[in-house]
C-alpha positions as CSV (number, residue, x, y, z in Angstrom):
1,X,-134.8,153.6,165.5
2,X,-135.3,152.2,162.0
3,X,-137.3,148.9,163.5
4,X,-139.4,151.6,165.6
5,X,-140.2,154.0,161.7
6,X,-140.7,150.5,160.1
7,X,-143.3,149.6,162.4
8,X,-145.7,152.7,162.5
9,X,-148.7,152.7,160.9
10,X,-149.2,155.6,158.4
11,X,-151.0,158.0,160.6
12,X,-147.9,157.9,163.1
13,X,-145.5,159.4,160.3
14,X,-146.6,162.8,161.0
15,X,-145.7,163.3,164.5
16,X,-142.5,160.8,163.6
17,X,-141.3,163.2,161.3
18,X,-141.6,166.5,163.7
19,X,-139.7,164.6,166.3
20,X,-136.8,163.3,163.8
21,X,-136.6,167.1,162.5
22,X,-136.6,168.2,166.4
23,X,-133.8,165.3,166.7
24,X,-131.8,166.5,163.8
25,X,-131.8,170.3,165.6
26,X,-130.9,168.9,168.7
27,X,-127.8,166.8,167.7
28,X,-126.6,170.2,165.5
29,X,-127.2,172.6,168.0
30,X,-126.6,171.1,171.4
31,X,-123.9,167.7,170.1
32,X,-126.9,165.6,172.3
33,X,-125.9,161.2,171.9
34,X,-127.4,158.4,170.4
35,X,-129.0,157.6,173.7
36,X,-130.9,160.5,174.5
37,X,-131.6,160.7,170.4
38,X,-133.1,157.0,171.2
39,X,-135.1,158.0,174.5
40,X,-137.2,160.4,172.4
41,X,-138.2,158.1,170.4
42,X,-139.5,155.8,172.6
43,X,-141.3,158.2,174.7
44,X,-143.5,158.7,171.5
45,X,-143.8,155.2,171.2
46,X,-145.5,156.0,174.3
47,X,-147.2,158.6,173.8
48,X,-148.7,156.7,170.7
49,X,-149.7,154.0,172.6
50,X,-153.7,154.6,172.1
51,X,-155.1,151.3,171.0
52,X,-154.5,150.6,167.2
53,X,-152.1,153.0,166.2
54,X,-149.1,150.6,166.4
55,X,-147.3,147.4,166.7
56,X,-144.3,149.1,168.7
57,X,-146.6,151.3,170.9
58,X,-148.7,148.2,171.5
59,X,-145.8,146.0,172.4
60,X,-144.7,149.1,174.9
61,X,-147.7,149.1,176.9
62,X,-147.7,145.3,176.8
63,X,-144.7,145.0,178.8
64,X,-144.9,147.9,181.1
65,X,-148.3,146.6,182.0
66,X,-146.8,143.2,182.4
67,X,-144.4,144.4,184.6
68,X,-146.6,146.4,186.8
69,X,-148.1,143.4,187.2
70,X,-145.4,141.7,188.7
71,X,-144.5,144.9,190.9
72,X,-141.8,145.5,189.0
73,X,-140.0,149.1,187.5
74,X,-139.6,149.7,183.8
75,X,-137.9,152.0,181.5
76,X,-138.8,152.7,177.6
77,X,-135.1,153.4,177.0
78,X,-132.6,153.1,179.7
79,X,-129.0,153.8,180.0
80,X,-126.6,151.3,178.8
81,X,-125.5,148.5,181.4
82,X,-122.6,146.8,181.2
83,X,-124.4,143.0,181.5
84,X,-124.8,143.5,177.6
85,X,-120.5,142.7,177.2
86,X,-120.3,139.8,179.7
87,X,-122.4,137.4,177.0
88,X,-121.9,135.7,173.9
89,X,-125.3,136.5,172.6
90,X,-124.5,140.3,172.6
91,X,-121.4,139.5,171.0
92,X,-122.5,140.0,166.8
93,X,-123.6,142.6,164.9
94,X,-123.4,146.1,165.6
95,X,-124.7,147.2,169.3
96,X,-127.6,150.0,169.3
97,X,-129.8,150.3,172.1
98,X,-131.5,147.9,175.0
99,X,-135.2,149.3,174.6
100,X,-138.1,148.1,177.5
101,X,-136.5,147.0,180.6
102,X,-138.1,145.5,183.0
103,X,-136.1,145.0,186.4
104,X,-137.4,143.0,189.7
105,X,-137.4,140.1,192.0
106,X,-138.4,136.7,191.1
107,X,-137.9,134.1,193.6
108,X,-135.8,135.8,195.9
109,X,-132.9,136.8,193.0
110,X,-132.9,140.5,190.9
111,X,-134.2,139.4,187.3
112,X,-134.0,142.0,184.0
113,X,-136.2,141.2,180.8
114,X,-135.4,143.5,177.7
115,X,-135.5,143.9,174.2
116,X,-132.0,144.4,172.4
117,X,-131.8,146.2,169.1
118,X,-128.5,146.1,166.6
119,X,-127.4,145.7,163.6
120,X,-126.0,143.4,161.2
121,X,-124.8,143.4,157.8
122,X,-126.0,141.0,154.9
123,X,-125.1,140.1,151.4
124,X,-128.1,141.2,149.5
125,X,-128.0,139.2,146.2
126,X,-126.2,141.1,143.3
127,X,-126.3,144.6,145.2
128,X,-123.7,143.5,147.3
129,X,-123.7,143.9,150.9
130,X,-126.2,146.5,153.5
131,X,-127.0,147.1,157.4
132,X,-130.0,145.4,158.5
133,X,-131.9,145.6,162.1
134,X,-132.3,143.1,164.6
135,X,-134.2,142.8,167.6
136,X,-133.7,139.8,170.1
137,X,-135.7,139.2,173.4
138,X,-133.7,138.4,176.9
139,X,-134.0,138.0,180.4
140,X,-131.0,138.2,182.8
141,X,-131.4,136.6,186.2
142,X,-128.5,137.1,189.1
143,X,-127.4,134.0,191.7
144,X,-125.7,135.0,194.8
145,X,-122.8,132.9,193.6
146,X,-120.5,132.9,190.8
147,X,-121.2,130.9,187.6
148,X,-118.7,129.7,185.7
149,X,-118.9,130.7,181.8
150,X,-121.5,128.1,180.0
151,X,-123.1,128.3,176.8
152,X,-126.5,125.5,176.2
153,X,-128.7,126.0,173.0
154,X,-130.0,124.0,170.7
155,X,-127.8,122.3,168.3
156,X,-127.7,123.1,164.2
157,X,-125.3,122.3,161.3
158,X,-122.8,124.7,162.1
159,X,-121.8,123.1,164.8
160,X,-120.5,120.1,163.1
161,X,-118.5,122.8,161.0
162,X,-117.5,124.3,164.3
163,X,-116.1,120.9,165.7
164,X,-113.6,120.4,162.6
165,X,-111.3,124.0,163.9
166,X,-111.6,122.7,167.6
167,X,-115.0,124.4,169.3
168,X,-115.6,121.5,171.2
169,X,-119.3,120.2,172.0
170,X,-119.6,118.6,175.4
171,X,-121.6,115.4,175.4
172,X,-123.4,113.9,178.1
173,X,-124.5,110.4,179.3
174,X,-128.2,111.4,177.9
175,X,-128.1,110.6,173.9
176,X,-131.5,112.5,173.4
177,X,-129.8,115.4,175.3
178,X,-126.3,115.8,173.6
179,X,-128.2,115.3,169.9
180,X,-130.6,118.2,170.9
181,X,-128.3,120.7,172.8
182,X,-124.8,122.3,171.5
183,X,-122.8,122.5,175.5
184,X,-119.5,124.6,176.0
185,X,-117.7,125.6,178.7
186,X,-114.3,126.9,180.1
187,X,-114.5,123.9,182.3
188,X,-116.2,120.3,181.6
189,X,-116.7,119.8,184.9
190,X,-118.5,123.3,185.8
191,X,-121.0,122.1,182.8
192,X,-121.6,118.4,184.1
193,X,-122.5,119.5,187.7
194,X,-124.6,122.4,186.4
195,X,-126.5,120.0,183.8
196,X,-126.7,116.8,186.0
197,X,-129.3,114.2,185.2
198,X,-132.3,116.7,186.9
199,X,-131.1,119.7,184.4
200,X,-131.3,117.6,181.6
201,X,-134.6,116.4,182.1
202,X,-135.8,120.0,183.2
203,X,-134.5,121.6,180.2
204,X,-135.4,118.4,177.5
205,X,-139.4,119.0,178.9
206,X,-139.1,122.1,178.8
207,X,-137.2,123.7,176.1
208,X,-138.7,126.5,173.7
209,X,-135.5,127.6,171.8
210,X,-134.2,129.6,174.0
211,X,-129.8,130.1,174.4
212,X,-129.0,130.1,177.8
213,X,-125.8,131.5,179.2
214,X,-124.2,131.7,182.9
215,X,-121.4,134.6,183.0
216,X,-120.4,136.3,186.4
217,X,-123.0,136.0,188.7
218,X,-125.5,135.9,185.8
219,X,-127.2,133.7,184.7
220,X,-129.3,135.1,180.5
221,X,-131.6,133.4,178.4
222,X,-132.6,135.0,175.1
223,X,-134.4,134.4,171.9
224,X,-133.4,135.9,168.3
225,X,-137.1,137.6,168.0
226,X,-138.7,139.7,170.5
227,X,-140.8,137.8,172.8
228,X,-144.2,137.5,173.8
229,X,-145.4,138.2,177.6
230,X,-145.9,134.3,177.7
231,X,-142.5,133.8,176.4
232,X,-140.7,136.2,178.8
233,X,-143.2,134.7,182.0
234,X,-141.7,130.9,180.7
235,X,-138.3,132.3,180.4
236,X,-137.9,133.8,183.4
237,X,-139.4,130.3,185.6
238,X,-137.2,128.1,182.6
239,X,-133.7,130.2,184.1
240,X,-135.2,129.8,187.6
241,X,-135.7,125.9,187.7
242,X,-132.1,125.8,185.8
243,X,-130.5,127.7,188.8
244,X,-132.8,125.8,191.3
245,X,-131.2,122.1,190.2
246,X,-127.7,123.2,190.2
247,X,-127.0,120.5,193.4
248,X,-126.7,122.1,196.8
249,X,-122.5,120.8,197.3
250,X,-122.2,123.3,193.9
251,X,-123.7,125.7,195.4
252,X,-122.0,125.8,198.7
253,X,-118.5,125.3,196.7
254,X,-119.0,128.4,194.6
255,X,-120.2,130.3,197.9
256,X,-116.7,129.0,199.5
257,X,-114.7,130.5,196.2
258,X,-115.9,134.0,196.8
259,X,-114.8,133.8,200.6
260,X,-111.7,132.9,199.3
261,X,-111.2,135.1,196.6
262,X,-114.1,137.5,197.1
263,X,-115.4,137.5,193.7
């Protein structure tokens, strides 16, 4: 809620203040959550969403009209689902609410794109420490098989750091690949099927930043700032033509494990 205050324009704060005292009244008088508390808010987003009056409101009807487009539903504020603790990138800060979700089909296989807003606390020079907000952008697509756990972003300093306690970095027979891309998994071999000589190429020509993440039967990619339309439309073919080059004998052996265990 304080990213959604800090981006109104001044003639918003008016009717943002009558629904925070209408909040306030609520919470005392009726003990109503976080989540409804949250689904207010975002309704006047809506509600707001007359040309000009703000960069929230703006981005609402951006993505509800982008996923109309598609055919798909959306929902300002939904309930929480539990995809959100299956994956690292979820993992840090403190959680808060998944705001604009848009849910369909895309190639045959149910996709989610969403925004994601928590907090995190940060040393703020000599005042000590304070809670800050964070948005991040993500899109969650589901394969009719299971995916072993697998983690493939691009590679900082950190992760030399991160090598030295024993968070190993799988490398690969591409040089230009293993330099550019931080790689771990539960199990090597999982990540050198998934990211065979096709991947690599795929993802080296087409990379925008993105951390991508197979958990479950999901398969997320997700960037640290909210994205553009573009940006989801890109992400969502990017997790796509991952999925698509994962080679037809791994397919068919992860679609023999859940007739065998029925996962």
């Amino acid at each position: 809620m304080v990213t959604l205050l800090a981006s109104f324009d001044q003639g918003d704060f008016v009717a943002c203040a009558m629904v925070a005292i209408l909040a306030v009244l609520l919470v005392v008088r009726y003990g109503w959550g976080h989540r409804v508390i949250n689904r207010m808010f975002l309704m006047m987003t809506s509600w707001l969403g007359r040309p000009g009056t703000s960069r929230e409101s703006i981005r609402a009807r951006r993505l509800s009209e982008w996923a109309q487009g598609r055919g798909w539903a959306f929902d300002y504020c939904p309930d929480e689902f539990p995809e959100k603790r299956e994956f690292w990138a979820f993992q840090g800060g403190i959680p808060s609410y998944t705001k604009y979700l848009a849910t369909g089909d895309f190639a045959g296989r149910p996709v989610q794109a969403f925004d994601y807003c928590y907090t995190v606390t940060e040393m703020r020079g000599k005042c000590g420490v304070g809670n800050a907000p964070r948005e991040l952008s993500a899109v969650i697509i589901e394969a009719p098989f299971p995916l072993g756990r697998l983690l493939i972003r691009r590679e900082n300093r950190r992760d030399k750091m991160k090598e030295l306690v024993g968070v190993e970095d799988i490398n690969f027979e591409s040089a230009e690949f293993s330099q550019k891309f931080f790689v771990a998994a539960d199990d090597k071999k999982w990540a050198y099927a998934v990211l065979n000589q096709a991947a690599m190429e795929f993802l080296l020509a087409h990379d925008q930043g993105a951390a991508i993440e197979f958990s479950g039967h999901k398969a997320l990619a997700c960037f640290s700032t909210p994205m553009s339309v573009r940006e989801f439309d890109v992400t969502v073919e990017l997790l796509t033509g991952l999925l698509d080059r994962i080679p037809d004998y791994v397919v068919q052996q992860q679609a023999d494990l859940i007739n065998r265990t029925g996962i």
